[in-house]
C-alpha positions as MATLAB code, in Angstrom:
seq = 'XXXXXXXXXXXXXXXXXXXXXXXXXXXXXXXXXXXXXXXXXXXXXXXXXXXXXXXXXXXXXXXXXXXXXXXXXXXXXXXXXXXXXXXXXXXXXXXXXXXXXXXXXXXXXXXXXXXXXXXXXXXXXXXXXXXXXXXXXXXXXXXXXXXXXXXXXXXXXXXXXXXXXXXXXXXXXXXXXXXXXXXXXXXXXXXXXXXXXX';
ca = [
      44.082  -11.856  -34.839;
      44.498  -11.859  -31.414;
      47.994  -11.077  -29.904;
      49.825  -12.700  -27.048;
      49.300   -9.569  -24.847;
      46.395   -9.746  -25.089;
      45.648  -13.507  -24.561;
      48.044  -12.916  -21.582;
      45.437  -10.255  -19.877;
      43.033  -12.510  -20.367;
      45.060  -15.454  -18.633;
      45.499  -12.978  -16.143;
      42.279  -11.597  -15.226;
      40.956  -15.614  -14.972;
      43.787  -16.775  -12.732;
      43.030  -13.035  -10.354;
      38.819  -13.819  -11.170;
      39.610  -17.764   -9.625;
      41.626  -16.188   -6.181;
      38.320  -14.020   -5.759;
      35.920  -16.791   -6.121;
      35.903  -18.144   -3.062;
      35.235  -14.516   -1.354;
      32.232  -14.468   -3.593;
      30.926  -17.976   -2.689;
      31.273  -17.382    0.941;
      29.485  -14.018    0.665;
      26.756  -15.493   -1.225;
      26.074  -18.248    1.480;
      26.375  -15.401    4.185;
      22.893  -13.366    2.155;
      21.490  -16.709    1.860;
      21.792  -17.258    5.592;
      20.796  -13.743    6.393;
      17.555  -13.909    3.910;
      16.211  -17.808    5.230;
      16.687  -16.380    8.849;
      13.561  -16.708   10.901;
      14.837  -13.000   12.560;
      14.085  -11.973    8.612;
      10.812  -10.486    7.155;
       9.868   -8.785    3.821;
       7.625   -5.610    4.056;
       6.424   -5.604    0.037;
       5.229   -1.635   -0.407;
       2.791   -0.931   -3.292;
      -0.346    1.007   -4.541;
      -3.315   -0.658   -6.086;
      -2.422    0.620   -9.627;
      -2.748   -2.484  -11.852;
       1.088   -2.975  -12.903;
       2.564   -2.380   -8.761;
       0.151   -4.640   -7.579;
       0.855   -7.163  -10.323;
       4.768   -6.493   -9.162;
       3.532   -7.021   -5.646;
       1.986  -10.009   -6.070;
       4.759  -11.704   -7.780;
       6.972  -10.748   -5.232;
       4.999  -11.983   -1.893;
       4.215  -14.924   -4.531;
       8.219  -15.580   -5.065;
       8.805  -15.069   -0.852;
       6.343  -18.071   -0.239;
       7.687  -20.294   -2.752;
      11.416  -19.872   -0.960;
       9.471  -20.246    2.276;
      10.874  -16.270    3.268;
       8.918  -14.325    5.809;
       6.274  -11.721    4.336;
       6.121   -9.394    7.454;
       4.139   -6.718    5.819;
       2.225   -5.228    2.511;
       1.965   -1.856    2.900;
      -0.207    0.071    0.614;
       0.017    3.762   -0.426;
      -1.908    5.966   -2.026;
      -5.230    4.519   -0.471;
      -8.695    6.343   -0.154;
      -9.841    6.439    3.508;
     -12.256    3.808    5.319;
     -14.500    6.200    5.876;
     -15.989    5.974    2.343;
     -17.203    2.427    3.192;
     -19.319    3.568    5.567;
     -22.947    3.004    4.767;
     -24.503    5.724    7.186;
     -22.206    7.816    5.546;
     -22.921    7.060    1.688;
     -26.715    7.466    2.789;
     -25.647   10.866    4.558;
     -24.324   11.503    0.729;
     -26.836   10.477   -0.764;
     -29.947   12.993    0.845;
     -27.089   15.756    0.935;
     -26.675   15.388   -2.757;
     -30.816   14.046   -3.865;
     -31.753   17.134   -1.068;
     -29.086   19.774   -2.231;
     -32.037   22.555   -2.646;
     -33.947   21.670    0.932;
     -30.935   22.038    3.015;
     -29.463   24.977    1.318;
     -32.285   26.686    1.692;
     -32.409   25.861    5.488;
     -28.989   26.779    5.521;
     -29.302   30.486    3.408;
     -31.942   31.121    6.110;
     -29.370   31.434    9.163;
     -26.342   31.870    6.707;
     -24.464   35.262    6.218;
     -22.806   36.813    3.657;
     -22.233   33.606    0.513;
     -24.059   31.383    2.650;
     -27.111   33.420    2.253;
     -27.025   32.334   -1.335;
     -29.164   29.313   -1.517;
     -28.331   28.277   -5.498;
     -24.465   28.513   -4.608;
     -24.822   26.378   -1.513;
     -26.991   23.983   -3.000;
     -24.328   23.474   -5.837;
     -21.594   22.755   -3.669;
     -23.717   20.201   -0.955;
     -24.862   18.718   -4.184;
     -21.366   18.080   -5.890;
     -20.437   17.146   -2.037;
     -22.829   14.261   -2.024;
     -21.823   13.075   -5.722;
     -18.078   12.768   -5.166;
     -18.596   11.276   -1.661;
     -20.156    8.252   -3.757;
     -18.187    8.481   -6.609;
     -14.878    7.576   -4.250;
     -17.214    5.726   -2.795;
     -17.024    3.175   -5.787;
     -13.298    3.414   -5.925;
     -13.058    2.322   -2.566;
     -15.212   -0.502   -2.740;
     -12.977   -1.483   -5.736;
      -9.677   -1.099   -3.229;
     -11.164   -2.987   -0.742;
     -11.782   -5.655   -3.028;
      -8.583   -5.888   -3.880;
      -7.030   -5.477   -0.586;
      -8.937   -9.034   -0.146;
      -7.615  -10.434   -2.898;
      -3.951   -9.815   -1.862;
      -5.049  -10.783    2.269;
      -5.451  -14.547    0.529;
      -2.109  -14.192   -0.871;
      -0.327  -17.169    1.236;
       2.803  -16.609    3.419;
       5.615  -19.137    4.389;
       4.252  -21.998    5.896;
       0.810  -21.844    4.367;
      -0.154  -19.187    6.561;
      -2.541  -15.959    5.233;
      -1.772  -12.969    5.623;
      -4.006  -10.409    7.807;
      -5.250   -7.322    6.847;
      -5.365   -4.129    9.229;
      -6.963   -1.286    8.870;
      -5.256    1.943    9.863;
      -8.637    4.352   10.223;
      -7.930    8.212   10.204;
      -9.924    9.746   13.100;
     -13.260   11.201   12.013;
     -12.937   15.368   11.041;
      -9.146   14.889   10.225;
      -8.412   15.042    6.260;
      -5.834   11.946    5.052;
      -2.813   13.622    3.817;
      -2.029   12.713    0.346;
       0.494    9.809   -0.717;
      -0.174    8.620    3.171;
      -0.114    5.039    3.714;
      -3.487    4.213    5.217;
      -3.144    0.693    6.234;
      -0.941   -2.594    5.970;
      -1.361   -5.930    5.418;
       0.210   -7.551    8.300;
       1.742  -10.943    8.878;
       1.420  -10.504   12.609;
       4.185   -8.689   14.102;
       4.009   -5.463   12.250;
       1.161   -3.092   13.536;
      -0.545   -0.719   11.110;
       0.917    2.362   10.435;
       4.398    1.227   12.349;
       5.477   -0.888    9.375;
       9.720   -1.446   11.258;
      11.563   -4.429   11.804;
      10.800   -5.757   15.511;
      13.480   -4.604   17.847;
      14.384   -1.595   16.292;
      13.667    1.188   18.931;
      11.697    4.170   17.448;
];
C-alpha cells in the first residue's frame, strides 16, 4: 500500500515539475532557434571505418531532412593523395619488379650497408609492394569519399569535396585529418565556425 506521505511527495514534485515547465519549453524553443539559424552549420567528423561512416551518414542524412546546415565532413585517419598518383604507382611498380637492377646500381656507389646489394634490393622491393598495396586502400577511400560528396545538404545542394594534399617529401603524421568535405565556407584543413578569429 501506498501511504499518504508518500502520495503527498508525489503531489508535490508534479505541482514543483508544472512551475518548471514553462522554463523548459522556452529553453527548448531557444535550441530550436539556435540549431534552424542560417549563422548555424554542422561539421560531422568521422573515419572511413564501416560503422563511423554508417554513423556519419545518418547524421548528414538526418541534418538535410530538418533542412540544418552541413558545413563540413571531416575525415580522419586518411591515407595521403599521393598514393593516387599514377606516375607514382608506376615509380612503385619498376622499384619493386627492378628491386635487383637498382640495388645493384646503388651497392656500386653505396658505403658501408648500402654496399650490400641483397639487403637493398629487399627493402626497394618491399618499398614498391606496400606503395601499391596502400595504393588499393586508397583507391577504396577515395571511392568512398565520393560516395559521401553525393550525400545532399539543405536545400538540395551537394556537398564538395577538398583535398588537403601534404607537400611532397613531408611524412603525414598519424591520426591527421587529411582533408574535408566542405559545404563551401569551411576550407580544408581549417575546419572553424566563420568568424571565429584563429
Amino acid at each position: 500500500m501506498l501511504g499518504s506521505q508518500f502520495l503527498g511527495d508525489i503531489a508535490e514534485f508534479f505541482i514543483l515539475f508544472q512551475t518548471m515547465y514553462d522554463g523548459f519549453v522556452d529553453r527548448a524553443h531557444a535550441v530550436t532557434r539556435l540549431l534552424a539559424d542560417r549563422r548555424t552549420t554542422f561539421v560531422v567528423v568521422t573515419t572511413l571505418d564501416p560503422a563511423p561512416v554508417r554513423e556519419a551518414e545518418f547524421f548528414i542524412d538526418a541534418l538535410a531532412d530538418r533542412g540544418f546546415d552541413l558545413g563540413a565532413v571531416v575525415l580522419n585517419k586518411v591515407l595521403p593523395a599521393f598514393l593516387l598518383d599514377r606516375a607514382a604507382a608506376a615509380a612503385a611498380r619498376v622499384v619493386a619488379s627492378e628491386a635487383d637492377a637498382v640495388a645493384a646500381r646503388v651497392a656500386e656507389s653505396g658505403r658501408g650497408r648500402l654496399a650490400d646489394a641483397d639487403m637493398v634490393a629487399r627493402v626497394l622491393r618491399e618499398m614498391g609492394e606496400s606503395f601499391l598495396n596502400y595504393r588499393v586502400i586508397a583507391n577504396r577511400e577515395a571511392e568512398q569519399r565520393a560516395e559521401l560528396s553525393r550525400k545532399p545538404r539543405a536545400g538540395g545542394q551537394r556537398a564538395l569535396l577538398r583535398h588537403r594534399h601534404p607537400r611532397p617529401g613531408r611524412p603525414v603524421a598519424p591520426g591527421r585529418t587529411d582533408l574535408a568535405l566542405t559545404g563551401g565556407r569551411v576550407r580544408p584543413g581549417r575546419a572553424r565556425a566563420p568568424g571565429l578569429r584563429e
